[in-house]
C-alpha positions in Angstrom: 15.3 -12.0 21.4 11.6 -13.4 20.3 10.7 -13.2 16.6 7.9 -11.2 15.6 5.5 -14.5 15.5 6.6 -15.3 19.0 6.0 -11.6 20.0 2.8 -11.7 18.2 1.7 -14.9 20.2 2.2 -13.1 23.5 -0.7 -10.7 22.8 -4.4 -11.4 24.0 -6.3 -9.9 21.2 -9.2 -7.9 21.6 -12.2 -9.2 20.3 -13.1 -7.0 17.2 -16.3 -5.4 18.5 -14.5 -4.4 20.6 -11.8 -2.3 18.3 -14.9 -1.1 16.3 -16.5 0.8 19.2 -13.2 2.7 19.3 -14.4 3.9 16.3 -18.2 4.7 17.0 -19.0 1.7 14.7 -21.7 -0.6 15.7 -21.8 -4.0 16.4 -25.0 -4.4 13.6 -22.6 -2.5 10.7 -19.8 -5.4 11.3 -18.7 -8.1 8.9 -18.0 -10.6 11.4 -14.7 -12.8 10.2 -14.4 -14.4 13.2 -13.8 -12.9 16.2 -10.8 -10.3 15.4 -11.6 -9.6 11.6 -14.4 -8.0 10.3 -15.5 -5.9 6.5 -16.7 -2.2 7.2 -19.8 -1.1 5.2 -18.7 1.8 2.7 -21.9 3.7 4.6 -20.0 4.7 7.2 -18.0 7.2 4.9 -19.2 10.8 5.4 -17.5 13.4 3.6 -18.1 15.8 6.6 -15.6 13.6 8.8 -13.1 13.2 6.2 -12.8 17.1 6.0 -11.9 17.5 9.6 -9.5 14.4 9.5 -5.8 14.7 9.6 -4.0 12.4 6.6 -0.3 11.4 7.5 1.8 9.7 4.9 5.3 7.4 5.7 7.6 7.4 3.0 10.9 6.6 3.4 14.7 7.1 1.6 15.5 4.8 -1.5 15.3 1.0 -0.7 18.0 -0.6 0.9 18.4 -4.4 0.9 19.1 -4.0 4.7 15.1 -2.8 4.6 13.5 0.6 6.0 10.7 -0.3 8.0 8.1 1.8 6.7 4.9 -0.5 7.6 6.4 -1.1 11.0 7.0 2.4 11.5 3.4 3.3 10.5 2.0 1.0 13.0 4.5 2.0 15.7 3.5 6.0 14.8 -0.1 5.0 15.1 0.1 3.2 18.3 2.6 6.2 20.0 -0.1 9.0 18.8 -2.5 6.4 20.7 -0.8 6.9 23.5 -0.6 10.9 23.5 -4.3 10.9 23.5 -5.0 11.6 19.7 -7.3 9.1 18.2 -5.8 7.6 15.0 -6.0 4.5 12.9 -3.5 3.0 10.5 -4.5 2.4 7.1 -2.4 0.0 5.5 -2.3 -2.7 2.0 -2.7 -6.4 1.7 0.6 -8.5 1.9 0.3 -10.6 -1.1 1.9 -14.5 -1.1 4.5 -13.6 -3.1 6.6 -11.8 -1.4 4.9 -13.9 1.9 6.5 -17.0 0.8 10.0 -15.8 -1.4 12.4 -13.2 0.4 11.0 -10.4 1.5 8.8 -11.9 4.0 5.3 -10.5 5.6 4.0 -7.2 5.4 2.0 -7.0 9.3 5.0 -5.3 11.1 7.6 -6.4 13.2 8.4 -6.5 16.9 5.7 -4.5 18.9 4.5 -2.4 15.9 2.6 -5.4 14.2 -1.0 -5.7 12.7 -2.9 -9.0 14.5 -3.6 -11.5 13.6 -0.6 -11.5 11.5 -0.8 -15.3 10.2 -4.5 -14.2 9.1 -3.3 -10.8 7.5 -0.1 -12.4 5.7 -1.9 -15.5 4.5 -6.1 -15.9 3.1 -6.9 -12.7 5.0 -10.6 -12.5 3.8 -10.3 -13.3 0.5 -9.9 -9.7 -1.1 -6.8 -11.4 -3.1 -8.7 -14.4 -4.3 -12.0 -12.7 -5.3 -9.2 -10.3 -7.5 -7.8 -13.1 -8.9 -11.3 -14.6 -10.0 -12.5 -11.3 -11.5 -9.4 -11.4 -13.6 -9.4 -15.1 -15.0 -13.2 -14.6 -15.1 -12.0 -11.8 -18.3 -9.3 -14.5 -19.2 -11.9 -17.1 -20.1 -14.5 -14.9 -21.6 -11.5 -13.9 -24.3 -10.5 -17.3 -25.0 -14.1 -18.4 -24.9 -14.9 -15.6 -27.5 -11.9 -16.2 -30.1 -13.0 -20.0 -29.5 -16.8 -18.8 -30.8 -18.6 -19.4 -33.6 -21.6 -17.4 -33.4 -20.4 -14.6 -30.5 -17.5 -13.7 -31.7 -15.9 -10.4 -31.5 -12.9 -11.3 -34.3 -10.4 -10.7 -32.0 -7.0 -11.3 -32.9 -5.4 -13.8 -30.4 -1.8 -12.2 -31.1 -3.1 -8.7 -29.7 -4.3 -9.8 -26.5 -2.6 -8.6 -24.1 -4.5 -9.7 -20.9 -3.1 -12.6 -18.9 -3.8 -15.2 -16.1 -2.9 -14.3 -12.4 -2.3 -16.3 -9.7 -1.7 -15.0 -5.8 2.3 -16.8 -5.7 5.9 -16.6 -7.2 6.3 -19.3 -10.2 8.5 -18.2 -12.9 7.6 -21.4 -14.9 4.2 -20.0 -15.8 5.2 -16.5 -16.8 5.1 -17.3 -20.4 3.2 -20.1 -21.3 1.0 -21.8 -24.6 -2.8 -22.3 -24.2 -5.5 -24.3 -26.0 -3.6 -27.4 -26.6 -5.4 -30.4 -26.8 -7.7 -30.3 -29.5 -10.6 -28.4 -31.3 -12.4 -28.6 -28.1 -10.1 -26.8 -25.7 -9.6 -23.4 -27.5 -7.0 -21.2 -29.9 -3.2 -22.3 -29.4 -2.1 -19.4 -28.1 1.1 -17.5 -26.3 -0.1 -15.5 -23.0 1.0 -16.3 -19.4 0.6 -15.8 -15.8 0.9 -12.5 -13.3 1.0 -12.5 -9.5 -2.6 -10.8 -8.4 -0.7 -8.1 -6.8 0.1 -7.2 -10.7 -3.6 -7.1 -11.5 -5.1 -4.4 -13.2 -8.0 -5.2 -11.2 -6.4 -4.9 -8.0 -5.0 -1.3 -9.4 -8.7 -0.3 -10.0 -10.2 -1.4 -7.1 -7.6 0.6 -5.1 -9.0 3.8 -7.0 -12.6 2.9 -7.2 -14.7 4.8 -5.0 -18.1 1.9 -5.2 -19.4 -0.7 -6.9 -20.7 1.7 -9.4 -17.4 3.3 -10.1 -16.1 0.2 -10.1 -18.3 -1.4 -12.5 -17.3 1.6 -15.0 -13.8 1.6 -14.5 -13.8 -2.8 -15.7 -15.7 -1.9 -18.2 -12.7 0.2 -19.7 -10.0 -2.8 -19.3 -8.6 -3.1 -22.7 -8.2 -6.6 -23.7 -6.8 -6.8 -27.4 -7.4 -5.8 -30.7 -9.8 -7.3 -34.0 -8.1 -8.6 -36.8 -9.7 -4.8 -38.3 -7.3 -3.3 -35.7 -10.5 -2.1 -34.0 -10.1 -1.9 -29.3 -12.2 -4.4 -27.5 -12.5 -3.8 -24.0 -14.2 -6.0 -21.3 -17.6 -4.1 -21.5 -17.7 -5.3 -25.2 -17.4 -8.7 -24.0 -20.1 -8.2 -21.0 -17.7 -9.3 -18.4 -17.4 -5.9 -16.5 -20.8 -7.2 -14.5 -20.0 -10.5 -13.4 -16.6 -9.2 -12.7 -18.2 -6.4 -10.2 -20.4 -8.9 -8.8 -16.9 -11.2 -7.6 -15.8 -8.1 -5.7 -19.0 -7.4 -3.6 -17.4 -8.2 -0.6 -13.9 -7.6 -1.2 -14.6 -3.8 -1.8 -14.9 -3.6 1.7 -12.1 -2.3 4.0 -10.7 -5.3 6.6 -10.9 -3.8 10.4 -7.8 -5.6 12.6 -6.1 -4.2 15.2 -2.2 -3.1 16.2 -0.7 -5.0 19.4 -1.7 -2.5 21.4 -5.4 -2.7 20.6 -5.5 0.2 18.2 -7.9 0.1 15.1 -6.2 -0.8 11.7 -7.7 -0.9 8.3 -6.3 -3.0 6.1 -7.0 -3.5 2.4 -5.9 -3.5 -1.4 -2.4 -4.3 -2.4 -1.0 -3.2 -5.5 2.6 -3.1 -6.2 3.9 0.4 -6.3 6.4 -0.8 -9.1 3.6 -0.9 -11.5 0.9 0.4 -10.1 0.1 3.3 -7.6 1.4 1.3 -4.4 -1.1 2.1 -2.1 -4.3 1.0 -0.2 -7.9 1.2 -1.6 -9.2 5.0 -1.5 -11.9 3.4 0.4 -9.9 2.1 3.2 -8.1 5.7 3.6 -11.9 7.2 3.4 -13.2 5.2 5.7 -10.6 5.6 8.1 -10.8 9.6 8.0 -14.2 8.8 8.3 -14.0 7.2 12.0 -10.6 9.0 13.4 -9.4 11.7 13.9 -6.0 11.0 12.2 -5.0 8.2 9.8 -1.6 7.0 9.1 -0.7 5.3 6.2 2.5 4.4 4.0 3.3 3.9 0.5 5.4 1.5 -1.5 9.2 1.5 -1.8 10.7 5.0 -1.4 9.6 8.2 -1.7 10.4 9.3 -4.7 8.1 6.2 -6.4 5.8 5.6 -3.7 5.1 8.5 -2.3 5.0 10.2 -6.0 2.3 8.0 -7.1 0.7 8.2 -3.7 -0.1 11.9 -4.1 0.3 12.8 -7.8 -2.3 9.9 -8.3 -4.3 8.9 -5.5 -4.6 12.1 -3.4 -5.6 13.8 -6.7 -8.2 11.1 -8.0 -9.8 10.9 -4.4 -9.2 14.4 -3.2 -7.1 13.9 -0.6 -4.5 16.7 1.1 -2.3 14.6 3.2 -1.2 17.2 6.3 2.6 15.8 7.5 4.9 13.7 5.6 6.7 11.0 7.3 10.4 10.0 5.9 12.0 6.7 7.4 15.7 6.5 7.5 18.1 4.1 9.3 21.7 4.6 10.1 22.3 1.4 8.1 20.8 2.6 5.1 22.5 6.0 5.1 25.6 3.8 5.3 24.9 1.5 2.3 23.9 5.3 0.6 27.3 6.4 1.3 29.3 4.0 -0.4 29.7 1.0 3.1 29.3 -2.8 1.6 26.1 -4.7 3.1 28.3 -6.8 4.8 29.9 -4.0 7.2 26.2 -1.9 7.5 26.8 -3.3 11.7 30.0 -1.7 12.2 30.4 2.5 13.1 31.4 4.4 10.1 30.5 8.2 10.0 32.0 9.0 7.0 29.7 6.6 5.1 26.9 8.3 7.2 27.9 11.6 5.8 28.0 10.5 2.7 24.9 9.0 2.6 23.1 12.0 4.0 22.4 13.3 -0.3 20.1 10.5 -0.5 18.0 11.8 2.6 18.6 15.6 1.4 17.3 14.7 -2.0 13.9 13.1 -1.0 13.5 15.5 1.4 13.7 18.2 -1.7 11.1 16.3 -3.5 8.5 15.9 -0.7 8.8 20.2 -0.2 8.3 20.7 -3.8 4.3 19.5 -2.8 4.0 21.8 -0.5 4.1 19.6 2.3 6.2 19.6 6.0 8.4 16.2 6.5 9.6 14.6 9.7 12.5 12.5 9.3 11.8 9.4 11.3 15.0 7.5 12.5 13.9 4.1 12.8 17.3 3.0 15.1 18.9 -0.2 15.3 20.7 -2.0 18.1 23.8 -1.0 16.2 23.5 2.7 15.4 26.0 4.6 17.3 24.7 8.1 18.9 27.4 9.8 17.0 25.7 8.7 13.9 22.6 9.3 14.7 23.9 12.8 15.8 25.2 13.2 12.5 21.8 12.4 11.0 19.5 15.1 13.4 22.4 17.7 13.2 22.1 17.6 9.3 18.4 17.8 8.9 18.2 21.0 11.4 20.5 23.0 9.3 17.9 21.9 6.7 15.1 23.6 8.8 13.5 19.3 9.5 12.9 18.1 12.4 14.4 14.4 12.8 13.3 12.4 15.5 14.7 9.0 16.9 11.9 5.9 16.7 12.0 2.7 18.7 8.7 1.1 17.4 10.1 -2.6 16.9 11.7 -2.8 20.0 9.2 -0.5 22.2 5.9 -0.4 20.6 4.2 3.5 20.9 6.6 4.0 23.7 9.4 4.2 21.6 7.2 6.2 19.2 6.4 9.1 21.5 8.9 12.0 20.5 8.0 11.1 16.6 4.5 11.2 17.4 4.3 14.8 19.3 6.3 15.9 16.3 4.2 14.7 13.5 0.6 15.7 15.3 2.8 19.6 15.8 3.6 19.6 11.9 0.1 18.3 10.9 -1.8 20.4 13.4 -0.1 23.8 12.1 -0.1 22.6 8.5 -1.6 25.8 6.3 -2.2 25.3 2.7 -3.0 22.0 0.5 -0.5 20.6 -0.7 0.6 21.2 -4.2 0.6 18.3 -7.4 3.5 17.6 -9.3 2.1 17.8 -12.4 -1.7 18.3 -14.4 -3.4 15.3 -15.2 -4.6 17.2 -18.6 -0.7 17.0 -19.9 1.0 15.1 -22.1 2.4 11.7 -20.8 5.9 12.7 -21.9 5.6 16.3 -20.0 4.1 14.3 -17.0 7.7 12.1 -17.3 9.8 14.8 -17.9 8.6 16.5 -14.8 8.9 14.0 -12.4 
């Protein structure tokens, strides 16, 4: 069986122009990266398109060790909706190096659902990550540089600050770390420390911004520290919110790639859905309503985080209605759910299946209190039984849900073709906009106590 690089490596890629026509975009509005990466001007979003465009999200059930698939089963969605005749693009985030380079691995896909060129797309990309991590540390070294002045200085209070370093990898040895040893010359002795770019605030806002302008506004209102008088500084008091903007000219831009199968992929921001929203830039998801007729696009971890934040936050800041609702489940993961050890996930056990089946029901509850249809999307395995899967369809029609059985890794959109009629039925025929969990106006702790 060839690894996903190997399968990757098979593919002649189509030159990006190429893609972009797909799209109606011309050749003069590309941001050539070489020949199969290119930046999208935000121009080509019009309002009037995204109204008429079809929003699909893929959630899945809570995270497994065993893994889900959710980013190969957006890809593998897009690509079988491809092949039905209905024009859509995949709209997905930025792997960062962290999780690249430690366990988890890349984020372009697997099998024949990837995202080309993966190496490009899992390493440098085009430098949205670095140009986030230089916005940061450009904040970092204003604050030092200020509680270092003499005749600038703000009076903040080096023990408030709580903004940090970033840097775009795993190292634990530089999560809590002293600064401004050395001398009188390099700075305030200080405790601070390092986050992975992924972390960033910035990265956060830039995923919510909708332009520069925005942009420029939203650094402005980073909150940095405190004075020794107890009084807020933020970055706009320090004059770093311009400069900052000016470092993410480029990277405000939405990456165009392509699927293995030659469909048009959007890819851009990355923010972890553990502490941030989890989700690509509301450009990118913009811009790809903008030039398709549908866009698919997934959310970190399960669905009651990812998916949460996704439309309690994003949809409602950008005003977005997604129109079908895509939850991943495996056989194996419904085991581990039902009380099976990781170890035995390959072997047949229905009982654990059963059992399992709460975890599904439950998310499946939450993503109907939004007002929104779900398609449960069986992402098989090479050792699910058909009893089990059986078990799993059976259980979500007494629910009133269609479930549908997805080969994407092993088949590409031809394993994807049954999932994709169903979602383009529920998204077609979908009535009313969907419905927020909660009002942005309340209270934090009502917001917590209702989700």
């Amino acid at each position: 069986m060839s690894s996903d690089i190997q399968i990757a490596r098979k593919v002649k890629l189509q030159h990006i122009q190429k893609i972009a026509k797909k799209l109606g975009v011309k050749e003069d509005d590309l941001e050539l990266y070489g020949k199969y990466k290119a930046k999208l001007p935000l121009s080509l979003i019009k309002k009037s398109n995204i109204r008429k465009s079809k929003l699909i999200l893929v959630t899945a059930i809570s995270p497994t060790p065993a893994g889900e698939g959710k980013t190969t089963m957006s890809i593998g969605l897009t690509q079988g909706m491809n092949q039905i005749g209905k024009q859509t693009t995949v709209v997905l985030r930025e792997p960062s190096l962290g999780p690249v380079f430690g366990i988890k691995g890349g984020a372009a896909g697997g099998g024949w659902s990837q995202v080309l060129p993966m190496e490009d797309i899992n390493l440098h990309f085009t430098g949205d990550f670095s140009a986030v991590e230089k916005a940061h540390n450009l904040l970092s070294a204003l604050i030092d540089n200020n509680i270092q002045s003499k005749t600038k200085s703000l009076n903040i209070d080096p023990r408030t600050v709580v903004w940090k370093r970033v840097m775009d990898m795993n190292d634990r040895a530089l999560r809590d770390i002293v600064i401004g040893l050395g001398g009188t010359g390099s700075g305030i002795p200080r405790e601070t420390g390092f986050d992975i770019t992924a972390a960033s605030e910035i990265m956060a806002i830039l995923c919510l911004s909708d332009d520069l302008i925005d942009l420029k506004k939203r650094l402005g209102s980073i909150f940095v520290g405190f004075t020794f008088d107890k009084k807020p500084i933020y970055a706009r008091d320090l004059k770093a919110h311009g400069a900052m903007t000016v470092l993410l000219k480029d990277a405000i831009k939405p990456n165009l790639v392509q699927t293995i199968e030659g469909n048009p992929a959007i890819i851009h921001g990355g923010p972890f859905a553990n502490i941030a929203q989890g989700t690509n830039t509301v450009i990118a998801t913009r811009m790809g309503m903008s030039l398709s007729d549908y866009v698919v696009t997934e959310a970190g971890f399960g669905c009651d985080l990812g998916a949460e934040k996704f439309l309690d936050i994003k949809c409602v800041s950008a005003g977005l209605s997604p129109k079908a609702i895509v939850l991943v489940a495996t056989i194996r993961a419904l085991k581990y759910h039902g009380g099976a050890d990781l170890k035995s996930l390959k072997r047949s056990n229905q009982k654990a299946v059963k059992a399992g089946l709460v975890n599904m029901e439950k998310h499946i509850e939450n993503v109907l209190q939004f007002g929104i249809q779900p398609v449960v999307a069986i992402n098989k395995f090479v050792t699910d039984t058909d009893a089990e899967i059986q078990i799993v369809i059976d259980r979500c029609a007494e629910l009133g849900i269609k479930a549908v059985v997805a080969e994407v890794w092993a088949k590409g959109g031809k394993g994807a073709i049954d999932l994709a009629k169903a979602v383009v039925e529920v998204a077609d025929n979908a009535k009313k906009k969907f419905t927020p969990m909660y009002d942005w106006n309340w209270s934090v702790e009502k917001k917590i106590e209702t989700i």
